[in-house]
CHARMM internal coordinates of N, CA and C (Angstrom, degrees):
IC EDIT
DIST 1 N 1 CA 1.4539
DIST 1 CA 1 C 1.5263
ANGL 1 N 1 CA 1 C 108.80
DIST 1 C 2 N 1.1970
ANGL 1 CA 1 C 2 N 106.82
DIHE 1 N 1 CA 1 C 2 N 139.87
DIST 2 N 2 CA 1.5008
ANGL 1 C 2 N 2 CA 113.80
DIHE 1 CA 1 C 2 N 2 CA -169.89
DIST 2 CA 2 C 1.6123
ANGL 2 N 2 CA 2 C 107.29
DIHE 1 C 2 N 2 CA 2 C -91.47
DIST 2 C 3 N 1.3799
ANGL 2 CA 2 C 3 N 113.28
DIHE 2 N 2 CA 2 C 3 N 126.79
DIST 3 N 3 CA 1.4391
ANGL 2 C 3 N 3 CA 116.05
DIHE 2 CA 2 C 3 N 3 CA 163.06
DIST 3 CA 3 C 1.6842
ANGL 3 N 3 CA 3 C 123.64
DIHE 2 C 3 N 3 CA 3 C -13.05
DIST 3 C 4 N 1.4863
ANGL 3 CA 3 C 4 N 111.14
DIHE 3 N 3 CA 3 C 4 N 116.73
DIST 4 N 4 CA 1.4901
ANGL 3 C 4 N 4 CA 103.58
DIHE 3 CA 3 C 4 N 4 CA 167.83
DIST 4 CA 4 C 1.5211
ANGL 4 N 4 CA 4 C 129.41
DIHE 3 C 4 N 4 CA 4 C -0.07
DIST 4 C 5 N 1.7308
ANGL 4 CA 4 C 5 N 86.91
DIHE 4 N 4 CA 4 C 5 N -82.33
DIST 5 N 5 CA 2.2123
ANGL 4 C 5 N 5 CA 103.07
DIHE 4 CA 4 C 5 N 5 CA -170.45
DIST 5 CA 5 C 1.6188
ANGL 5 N 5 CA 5 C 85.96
DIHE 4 C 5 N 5 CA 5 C -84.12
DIST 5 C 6 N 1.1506
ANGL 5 CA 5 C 6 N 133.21
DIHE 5 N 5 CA 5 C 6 N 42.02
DIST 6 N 6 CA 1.2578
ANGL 5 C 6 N 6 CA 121.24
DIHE 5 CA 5 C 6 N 6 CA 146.88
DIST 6 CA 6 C 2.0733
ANGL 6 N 6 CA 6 C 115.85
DIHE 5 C 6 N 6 CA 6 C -126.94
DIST 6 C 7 N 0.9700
ANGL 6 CA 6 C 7 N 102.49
DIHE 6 N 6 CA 6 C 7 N 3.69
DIST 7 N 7 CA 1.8628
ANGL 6 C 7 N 7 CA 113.38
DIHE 6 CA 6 C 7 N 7 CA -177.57
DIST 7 CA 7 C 1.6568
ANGL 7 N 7 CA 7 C 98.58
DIHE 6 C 7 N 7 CA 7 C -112.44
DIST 7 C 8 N 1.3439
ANGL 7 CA 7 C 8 N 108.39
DIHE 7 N 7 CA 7 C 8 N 130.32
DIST 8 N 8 CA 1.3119
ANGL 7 C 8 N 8 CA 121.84
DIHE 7 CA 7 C 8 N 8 CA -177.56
DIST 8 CA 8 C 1.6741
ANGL 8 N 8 CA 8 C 131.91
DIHE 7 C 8 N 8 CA 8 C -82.06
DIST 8 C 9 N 0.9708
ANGL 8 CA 8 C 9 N 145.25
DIHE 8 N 8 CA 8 C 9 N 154.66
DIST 9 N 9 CA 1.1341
ANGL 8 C 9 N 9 CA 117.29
DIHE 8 CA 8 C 9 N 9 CA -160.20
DIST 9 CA 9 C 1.6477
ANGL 9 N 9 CA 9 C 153.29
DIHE 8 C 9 N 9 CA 9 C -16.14
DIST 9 C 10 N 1.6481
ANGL 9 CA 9 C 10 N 77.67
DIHE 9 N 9 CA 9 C 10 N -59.36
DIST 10 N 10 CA 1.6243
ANGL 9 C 10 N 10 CA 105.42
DIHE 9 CA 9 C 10 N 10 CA 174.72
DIST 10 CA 10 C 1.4374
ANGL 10 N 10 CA 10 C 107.02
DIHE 9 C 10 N 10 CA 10 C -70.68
DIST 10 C 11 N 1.1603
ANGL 10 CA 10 C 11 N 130.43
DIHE 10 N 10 CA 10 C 11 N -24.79
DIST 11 N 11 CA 1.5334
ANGL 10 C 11 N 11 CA 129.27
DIHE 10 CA 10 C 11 N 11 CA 166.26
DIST 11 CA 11 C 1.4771
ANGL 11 N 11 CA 11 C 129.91
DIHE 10 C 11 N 11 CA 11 C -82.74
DIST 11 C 12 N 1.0727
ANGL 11 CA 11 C 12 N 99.96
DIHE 11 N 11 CA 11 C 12 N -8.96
DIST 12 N 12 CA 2.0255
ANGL 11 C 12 N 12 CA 118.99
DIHE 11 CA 11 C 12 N 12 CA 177.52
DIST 12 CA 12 C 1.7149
ANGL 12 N 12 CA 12 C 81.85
DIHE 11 C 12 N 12 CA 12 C -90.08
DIST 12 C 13 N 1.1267
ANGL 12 CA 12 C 13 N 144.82
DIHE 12 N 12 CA 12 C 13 N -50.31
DIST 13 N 13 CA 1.5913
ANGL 12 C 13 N 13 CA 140.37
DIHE 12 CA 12 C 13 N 13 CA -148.46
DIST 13 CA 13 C 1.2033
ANGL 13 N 13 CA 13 C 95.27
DIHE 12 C 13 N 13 CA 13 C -106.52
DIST 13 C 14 N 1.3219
ANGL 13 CA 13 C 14 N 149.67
DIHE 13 N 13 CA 13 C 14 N -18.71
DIST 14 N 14 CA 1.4381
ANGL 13 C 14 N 14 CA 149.59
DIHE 13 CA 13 C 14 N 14 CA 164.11
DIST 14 CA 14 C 1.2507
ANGL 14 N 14 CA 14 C 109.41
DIHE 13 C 14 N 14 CA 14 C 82.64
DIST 14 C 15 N 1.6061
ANGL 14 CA 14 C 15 N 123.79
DIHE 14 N 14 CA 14 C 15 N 49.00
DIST 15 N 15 CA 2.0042
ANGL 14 C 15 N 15 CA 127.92
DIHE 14 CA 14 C 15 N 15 CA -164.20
DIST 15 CA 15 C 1.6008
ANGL 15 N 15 CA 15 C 87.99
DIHE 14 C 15 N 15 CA 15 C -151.99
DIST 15 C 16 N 1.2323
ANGL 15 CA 15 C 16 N 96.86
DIHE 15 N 15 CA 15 C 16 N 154.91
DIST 16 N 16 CA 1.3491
ANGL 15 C 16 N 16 CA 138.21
DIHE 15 CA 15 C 16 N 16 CA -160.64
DIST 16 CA 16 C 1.9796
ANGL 16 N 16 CA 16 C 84.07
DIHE 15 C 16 N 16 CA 16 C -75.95
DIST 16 C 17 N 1.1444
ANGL 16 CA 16 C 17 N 89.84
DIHE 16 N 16 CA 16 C 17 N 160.57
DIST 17 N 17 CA 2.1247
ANGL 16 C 17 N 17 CA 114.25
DIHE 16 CA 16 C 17 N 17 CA 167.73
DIST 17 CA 17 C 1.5296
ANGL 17 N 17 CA 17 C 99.59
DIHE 16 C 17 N 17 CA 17 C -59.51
DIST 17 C 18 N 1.2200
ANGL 17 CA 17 C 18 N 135.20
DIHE 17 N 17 CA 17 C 18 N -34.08
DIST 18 N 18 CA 1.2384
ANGL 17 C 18 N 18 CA 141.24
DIHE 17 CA 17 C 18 N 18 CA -155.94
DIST 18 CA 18 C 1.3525
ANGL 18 N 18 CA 18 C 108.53
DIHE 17 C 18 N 18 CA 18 C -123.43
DIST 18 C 19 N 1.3676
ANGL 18 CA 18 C 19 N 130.43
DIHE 18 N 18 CA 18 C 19 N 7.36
DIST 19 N 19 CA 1.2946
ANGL 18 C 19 N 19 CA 129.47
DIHE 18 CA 18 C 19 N 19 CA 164.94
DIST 19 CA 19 C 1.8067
ANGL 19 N 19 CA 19 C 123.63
DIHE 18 C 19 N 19 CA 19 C -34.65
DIST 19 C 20 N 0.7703
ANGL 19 CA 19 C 20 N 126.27
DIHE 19 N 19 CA 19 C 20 N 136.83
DIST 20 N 20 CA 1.2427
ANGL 19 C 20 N 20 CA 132.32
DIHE 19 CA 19 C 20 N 20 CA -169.04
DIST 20 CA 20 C 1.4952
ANGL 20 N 20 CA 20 C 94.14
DIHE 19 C 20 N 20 CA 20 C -101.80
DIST 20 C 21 N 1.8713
ANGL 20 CA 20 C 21 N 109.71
DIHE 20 N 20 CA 20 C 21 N 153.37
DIST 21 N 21 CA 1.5060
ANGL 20 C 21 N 21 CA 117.54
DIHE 20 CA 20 C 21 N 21 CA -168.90
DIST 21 CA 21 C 1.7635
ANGL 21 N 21 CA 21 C 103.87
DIHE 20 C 21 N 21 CA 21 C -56.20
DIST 21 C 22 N 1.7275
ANGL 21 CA 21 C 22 N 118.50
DIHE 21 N 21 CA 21 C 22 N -42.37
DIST 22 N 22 CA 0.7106
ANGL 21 C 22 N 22 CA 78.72
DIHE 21 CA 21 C 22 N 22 CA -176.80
DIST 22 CA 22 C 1.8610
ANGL 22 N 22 CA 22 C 135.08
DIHE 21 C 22 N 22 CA 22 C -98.86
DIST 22 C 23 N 1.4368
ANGL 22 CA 22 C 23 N 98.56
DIHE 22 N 22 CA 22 C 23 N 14.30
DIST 23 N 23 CA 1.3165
ANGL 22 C 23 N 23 CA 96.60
DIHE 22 CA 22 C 23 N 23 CA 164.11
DIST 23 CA 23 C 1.6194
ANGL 23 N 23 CA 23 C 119.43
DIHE 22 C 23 N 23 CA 23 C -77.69
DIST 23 C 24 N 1.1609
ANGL 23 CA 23 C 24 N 114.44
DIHE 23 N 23 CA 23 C 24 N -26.87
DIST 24 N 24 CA 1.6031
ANGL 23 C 24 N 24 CA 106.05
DIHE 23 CA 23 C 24 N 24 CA 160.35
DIST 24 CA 24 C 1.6517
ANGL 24 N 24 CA 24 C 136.59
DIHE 23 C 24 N 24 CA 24 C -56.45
DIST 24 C 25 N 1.4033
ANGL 24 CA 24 C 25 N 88.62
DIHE 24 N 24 CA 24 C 25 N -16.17
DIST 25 N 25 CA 1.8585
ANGL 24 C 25 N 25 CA 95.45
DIHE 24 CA 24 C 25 N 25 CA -176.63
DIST 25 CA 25 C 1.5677
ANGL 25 N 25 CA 25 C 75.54
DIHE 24 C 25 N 25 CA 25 C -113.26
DIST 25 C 26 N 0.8634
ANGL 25 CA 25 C 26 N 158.64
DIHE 25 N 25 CA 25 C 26 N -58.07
DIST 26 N 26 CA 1.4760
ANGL 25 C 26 N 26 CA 126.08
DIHE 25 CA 25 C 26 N 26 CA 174.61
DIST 26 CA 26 C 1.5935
ANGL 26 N 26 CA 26 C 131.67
DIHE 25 C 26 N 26 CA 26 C -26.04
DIST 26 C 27 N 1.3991
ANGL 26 CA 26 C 27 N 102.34
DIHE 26 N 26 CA 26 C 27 N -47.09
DIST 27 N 27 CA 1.6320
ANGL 26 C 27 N 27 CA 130.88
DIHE 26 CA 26 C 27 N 27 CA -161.15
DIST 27 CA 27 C 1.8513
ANGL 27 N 27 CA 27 C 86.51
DIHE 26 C 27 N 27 CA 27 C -67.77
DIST 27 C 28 N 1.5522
ANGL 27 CA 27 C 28 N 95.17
DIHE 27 N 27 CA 27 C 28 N -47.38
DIST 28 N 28 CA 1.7394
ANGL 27 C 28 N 28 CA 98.63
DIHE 27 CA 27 C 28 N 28 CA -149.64
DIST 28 CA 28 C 1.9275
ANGL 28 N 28 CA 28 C 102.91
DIHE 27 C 28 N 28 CA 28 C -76.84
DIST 28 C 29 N 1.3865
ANGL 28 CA 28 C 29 N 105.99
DIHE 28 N 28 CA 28 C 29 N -27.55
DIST 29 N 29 CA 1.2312
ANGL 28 C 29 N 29 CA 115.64
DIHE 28 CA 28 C 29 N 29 CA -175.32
DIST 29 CA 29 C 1.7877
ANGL 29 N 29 CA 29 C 113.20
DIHE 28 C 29 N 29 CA 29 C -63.48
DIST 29 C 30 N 1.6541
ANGL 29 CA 29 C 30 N 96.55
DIHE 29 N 29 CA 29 C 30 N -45.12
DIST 30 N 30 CA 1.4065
ANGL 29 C 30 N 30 CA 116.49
DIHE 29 CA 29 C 30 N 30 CA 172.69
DIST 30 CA 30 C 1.7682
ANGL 30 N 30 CA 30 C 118.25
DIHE 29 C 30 N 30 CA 30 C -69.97
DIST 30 C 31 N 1.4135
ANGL 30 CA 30 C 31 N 118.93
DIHE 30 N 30 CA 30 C 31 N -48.52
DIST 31 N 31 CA 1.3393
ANGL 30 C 31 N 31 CA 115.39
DIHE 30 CA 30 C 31 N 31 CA 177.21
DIST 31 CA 31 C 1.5154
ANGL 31 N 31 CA 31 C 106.58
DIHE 30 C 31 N 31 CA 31 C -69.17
DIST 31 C 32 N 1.7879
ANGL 31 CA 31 C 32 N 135.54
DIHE 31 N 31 CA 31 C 32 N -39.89
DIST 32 N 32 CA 1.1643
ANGL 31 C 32 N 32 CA 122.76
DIHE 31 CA 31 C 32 N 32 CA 172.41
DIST 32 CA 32 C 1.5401
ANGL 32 N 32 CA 32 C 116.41
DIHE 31 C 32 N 32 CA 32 C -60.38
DIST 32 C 33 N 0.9296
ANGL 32 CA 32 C 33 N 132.44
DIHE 32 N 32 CA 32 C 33 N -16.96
DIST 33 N 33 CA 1.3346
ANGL 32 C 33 N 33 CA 125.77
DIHE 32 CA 32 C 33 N 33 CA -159.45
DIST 33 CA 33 C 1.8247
ANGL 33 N 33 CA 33 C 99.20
DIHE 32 C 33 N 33 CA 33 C -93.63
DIST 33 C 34 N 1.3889
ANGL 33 CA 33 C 34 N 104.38
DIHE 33 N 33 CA 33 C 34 N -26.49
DIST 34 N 34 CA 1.2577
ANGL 33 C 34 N 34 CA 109.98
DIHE 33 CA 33 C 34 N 34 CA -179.67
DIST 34 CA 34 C 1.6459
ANGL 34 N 34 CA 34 C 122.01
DIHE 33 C 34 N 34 CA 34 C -67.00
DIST 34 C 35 N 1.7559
ANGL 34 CA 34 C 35 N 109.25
DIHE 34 N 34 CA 34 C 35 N -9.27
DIST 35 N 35 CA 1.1141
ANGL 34 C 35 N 35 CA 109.66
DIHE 34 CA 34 C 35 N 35 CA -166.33
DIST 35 CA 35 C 1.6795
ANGL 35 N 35 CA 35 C 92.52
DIHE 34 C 35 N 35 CA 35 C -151.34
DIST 35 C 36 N 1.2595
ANGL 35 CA 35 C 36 N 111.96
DIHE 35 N 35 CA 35 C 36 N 34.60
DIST 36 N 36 CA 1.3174
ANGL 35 C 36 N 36 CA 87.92
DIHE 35 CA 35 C 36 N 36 CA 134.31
DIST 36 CA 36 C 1.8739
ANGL 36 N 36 CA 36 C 119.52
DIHE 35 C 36 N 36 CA 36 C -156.81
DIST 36 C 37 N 1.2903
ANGL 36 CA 36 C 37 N 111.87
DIHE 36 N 36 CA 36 C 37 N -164.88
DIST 37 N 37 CA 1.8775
ANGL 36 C 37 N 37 CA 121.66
DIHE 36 CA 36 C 37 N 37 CA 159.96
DIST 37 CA 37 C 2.5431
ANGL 37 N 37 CA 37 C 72.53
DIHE 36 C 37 N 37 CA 37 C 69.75
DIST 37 C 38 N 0.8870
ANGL 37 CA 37 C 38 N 98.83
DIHE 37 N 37 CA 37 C 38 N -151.06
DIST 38 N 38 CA 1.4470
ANGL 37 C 38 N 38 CA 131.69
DIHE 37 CA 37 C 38 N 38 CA -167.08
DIST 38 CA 38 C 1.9526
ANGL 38 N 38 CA 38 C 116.76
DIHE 37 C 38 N 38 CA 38 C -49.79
DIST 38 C 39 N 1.7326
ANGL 38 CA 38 C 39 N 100.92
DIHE 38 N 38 CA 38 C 39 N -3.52
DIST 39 N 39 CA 1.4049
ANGL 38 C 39 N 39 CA 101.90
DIHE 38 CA 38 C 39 N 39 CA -157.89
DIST 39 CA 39 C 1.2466
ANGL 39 N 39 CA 39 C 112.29
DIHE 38 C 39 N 39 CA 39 C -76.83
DIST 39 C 40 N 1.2640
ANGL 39 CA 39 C 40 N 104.26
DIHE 39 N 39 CA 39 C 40 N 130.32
DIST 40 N 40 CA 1.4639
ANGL 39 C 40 N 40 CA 114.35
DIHE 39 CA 39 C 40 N 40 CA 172.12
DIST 40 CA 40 C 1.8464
ANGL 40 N 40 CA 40 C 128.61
DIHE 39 C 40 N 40 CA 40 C -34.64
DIST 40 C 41 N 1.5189
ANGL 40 CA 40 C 41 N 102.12
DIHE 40 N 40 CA 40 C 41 N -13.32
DIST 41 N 41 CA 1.6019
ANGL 40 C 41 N 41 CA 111.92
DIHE 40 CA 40 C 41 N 41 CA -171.74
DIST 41 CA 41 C 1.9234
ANGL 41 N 41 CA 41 C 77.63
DIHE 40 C 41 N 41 CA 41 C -83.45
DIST 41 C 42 N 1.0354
ANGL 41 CA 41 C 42 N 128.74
DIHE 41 N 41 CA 41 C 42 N -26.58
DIST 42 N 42 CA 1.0627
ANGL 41 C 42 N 42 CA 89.00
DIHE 41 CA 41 C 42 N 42 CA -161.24
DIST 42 CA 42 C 1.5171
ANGL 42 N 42 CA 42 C 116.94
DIHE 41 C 42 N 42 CA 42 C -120.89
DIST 42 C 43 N 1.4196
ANGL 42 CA 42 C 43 N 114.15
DIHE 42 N 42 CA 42 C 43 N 30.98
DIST 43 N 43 CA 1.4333
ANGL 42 C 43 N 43 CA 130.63
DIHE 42 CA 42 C 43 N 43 CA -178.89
DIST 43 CA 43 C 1.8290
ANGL 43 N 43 CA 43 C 113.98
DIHE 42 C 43 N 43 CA 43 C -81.65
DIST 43 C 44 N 1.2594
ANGL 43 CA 43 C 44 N 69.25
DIHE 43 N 43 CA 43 C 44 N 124.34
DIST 44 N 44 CA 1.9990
ANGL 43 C 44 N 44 CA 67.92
DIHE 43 CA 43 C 44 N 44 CA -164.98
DIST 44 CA 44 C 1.2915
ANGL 44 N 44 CA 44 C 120.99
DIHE 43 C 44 N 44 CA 44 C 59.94
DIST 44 C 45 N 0.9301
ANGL 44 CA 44 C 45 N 149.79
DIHE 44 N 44 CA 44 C 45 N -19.13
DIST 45 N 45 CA 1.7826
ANGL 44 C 45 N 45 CA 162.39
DIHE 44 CA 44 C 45 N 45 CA 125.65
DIST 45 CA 45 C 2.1466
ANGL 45 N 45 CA 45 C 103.81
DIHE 44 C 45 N 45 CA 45 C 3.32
DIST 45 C 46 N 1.5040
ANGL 45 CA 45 C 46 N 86.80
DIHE 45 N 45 CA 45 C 46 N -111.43
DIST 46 N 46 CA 1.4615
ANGL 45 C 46 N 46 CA 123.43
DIHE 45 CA 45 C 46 N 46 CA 179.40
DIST 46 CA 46 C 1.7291
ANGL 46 N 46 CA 46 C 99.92
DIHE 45 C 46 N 46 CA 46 C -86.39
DIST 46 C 47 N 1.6830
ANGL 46 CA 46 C 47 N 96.37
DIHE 46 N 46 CA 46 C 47 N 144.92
DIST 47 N 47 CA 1.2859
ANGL 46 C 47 N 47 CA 125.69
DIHE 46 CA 46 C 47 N 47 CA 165.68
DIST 47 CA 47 C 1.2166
ANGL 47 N 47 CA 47 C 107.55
DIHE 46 C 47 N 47 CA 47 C -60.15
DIST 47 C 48 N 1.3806
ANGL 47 CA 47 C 48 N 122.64
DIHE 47 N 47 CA 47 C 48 N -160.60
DIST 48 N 48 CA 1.2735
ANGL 47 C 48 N 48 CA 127.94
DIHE 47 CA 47 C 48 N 48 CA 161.50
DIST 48 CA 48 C 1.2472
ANGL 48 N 48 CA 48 C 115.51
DIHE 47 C 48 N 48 CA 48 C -119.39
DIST 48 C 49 N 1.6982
ANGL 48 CA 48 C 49 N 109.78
DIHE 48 N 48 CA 48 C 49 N 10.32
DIST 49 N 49 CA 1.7525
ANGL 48 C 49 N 49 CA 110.14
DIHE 48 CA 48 C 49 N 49 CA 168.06
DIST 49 CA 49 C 1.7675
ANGL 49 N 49 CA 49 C 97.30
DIHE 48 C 49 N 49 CA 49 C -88.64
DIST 49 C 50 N 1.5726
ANGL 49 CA 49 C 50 N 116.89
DIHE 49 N 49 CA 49 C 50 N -40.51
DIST 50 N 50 CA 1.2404
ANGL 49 C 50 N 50 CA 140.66
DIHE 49 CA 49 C 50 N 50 CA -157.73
DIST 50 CA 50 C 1.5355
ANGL 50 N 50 CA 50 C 104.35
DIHE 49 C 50 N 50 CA 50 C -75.72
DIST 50 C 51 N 1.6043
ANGL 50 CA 50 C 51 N 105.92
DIHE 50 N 50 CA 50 C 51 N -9.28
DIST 51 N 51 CA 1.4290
ANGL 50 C 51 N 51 CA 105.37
DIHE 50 CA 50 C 51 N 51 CA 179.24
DIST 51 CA 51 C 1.3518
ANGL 51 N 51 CA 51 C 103.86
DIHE 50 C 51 N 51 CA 51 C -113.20
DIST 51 C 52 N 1.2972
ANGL 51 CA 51 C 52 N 108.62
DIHE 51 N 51 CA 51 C 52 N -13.52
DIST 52 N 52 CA 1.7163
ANGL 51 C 52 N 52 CA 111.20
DIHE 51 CA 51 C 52 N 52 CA 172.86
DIST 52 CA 52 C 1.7881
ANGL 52 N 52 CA 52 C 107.20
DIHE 51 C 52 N 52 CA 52 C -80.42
DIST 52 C 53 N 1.4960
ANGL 52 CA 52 C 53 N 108.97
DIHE 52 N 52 CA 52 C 53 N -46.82
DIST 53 N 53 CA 1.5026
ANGL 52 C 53 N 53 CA 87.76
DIHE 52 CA 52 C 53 N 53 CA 168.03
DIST 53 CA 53 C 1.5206
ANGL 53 N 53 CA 53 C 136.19
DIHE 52 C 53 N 53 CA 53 C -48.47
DIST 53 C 54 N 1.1727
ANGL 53 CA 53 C 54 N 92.28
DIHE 53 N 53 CA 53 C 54 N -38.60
DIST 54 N 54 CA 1.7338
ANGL 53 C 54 N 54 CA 123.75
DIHE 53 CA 53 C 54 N 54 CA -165.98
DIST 54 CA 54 C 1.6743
ANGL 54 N 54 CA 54 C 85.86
DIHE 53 C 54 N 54 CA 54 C -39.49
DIST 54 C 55 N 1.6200
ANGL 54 CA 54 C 55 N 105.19
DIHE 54 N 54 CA 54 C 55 N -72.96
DIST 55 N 55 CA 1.4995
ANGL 54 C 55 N 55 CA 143.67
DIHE 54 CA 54 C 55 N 55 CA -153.56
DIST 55 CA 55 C 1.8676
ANGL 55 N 55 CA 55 C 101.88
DIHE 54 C 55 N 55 CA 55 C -43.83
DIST 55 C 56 N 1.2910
ANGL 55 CA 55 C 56 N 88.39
DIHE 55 N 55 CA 55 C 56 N -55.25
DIST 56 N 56 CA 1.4803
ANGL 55 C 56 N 56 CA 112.97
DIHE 55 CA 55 C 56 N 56 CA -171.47
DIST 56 CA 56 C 1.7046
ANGL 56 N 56 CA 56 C 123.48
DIHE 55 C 56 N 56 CA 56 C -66.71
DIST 56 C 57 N 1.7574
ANGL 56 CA 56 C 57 N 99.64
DIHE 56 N 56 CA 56 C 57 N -51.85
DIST 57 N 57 CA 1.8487
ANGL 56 C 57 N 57 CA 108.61
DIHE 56 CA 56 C 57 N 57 CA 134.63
DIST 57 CA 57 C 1.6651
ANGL 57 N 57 CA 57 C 124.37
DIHE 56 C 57 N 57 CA 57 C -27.75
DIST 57 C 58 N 1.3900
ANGL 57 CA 57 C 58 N 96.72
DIHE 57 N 57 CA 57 C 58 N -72.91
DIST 58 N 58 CA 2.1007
ANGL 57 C 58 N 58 CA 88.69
DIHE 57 CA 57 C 58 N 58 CA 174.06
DIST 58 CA 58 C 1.1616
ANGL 58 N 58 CA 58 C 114.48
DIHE 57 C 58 N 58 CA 58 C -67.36
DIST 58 C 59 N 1.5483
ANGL 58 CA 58 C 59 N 131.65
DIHE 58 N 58 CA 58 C 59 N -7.08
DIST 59 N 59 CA 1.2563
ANGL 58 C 59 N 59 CA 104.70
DIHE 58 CA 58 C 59 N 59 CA -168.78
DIST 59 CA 59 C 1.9169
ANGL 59 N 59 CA 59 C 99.42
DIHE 58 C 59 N 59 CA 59 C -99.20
DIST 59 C 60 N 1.4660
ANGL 59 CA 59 C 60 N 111.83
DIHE 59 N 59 CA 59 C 60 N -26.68
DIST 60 N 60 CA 1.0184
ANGL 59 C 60 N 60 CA 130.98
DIHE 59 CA 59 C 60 N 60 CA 157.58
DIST 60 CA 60 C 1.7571
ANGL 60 N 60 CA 60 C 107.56
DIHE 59 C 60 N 60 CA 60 C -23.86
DIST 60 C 61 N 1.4124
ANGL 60 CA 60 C 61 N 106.55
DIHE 60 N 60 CA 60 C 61 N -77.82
DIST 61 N 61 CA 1.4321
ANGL 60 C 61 N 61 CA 135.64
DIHE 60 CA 60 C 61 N 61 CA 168.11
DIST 61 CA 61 C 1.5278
ANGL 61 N 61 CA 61 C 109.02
DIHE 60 C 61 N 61 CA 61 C -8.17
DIST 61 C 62 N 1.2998
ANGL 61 CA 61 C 62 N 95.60
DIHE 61 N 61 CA 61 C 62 N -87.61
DIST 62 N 62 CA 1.4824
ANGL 61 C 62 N 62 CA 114.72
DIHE 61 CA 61 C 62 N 62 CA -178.94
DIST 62 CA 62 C 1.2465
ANGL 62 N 62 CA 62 C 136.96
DIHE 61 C 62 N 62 CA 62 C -82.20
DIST 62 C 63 N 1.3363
ANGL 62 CA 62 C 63 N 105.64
DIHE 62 N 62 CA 62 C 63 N 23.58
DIST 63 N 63 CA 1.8259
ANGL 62 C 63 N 63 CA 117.67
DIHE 62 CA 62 C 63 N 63 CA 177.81
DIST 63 CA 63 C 1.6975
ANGL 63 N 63 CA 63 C 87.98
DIHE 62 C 63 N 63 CA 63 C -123.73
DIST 63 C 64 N 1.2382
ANGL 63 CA 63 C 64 N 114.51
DIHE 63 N 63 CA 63 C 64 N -40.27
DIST 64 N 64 CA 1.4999
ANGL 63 C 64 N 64 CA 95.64
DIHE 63 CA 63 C 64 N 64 CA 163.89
DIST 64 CA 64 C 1.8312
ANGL 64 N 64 CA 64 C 141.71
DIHE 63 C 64 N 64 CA 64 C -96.30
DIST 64 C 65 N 1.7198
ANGL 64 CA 64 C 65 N 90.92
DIHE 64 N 64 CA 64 C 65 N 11.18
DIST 65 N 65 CA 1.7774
ANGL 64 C 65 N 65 CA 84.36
DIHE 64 CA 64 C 65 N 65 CA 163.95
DIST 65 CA 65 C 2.0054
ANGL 65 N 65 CA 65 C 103.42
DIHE 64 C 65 N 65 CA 65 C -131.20
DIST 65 C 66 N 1.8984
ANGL 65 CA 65 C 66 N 99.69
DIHE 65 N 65 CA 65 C 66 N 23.42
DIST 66 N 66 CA 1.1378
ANGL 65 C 66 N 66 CA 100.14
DIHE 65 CA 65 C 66 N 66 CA 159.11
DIST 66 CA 66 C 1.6848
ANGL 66 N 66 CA 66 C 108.50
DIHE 65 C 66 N 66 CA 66 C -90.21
DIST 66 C 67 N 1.0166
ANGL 66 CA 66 C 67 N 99.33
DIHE 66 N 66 CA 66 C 67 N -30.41
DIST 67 N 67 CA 2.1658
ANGL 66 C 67 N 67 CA 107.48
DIHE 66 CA 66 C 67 N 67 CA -171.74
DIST 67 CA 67 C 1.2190
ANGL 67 N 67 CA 67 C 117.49
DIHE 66 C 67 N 67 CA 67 C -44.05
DIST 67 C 68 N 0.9546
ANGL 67 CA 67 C 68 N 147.23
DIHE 67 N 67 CA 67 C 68 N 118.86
DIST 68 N 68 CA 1.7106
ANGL 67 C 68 N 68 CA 157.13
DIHE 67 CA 67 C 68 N 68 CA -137.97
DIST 68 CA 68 C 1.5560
ANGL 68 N 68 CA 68 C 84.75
DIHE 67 C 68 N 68 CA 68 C -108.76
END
COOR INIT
IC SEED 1 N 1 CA 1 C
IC BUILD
């Protein structure tokens, strides 16, 4: 698996080129939740700067391959 700031959209959100809107707000609902507030991905893992990038990456993600 390729480094975070190195995987491109569709690979930060974990969906296909052809994802449909609503598998993208699925994808994004599911990969954010994984990384942040209490989640186990990120116990002893990630900092809490390293979880703010993380955060900010998916959200990055999905405001630009939600945009019509």
């Amino acid at each position: 698996m390729r480094e975070l700031l190195e995987q491109d959209h569709y690979e930060v959100l974990e969906v296909k080129r052809d994802a449909s809107p609503q598998d993208l707000g699925r994808a994004y609902r599911v990969v954010r939740s994984a990384y942040e507030g209490d989640s186990i991905a990120l116990y002893s893992v990630f900092g809490d700067a390293e979880a703010d990038v993380i955060l900010e990456r998916i959200d990055e993600a999905f405001q630009i391959l939600s945009d019509e």
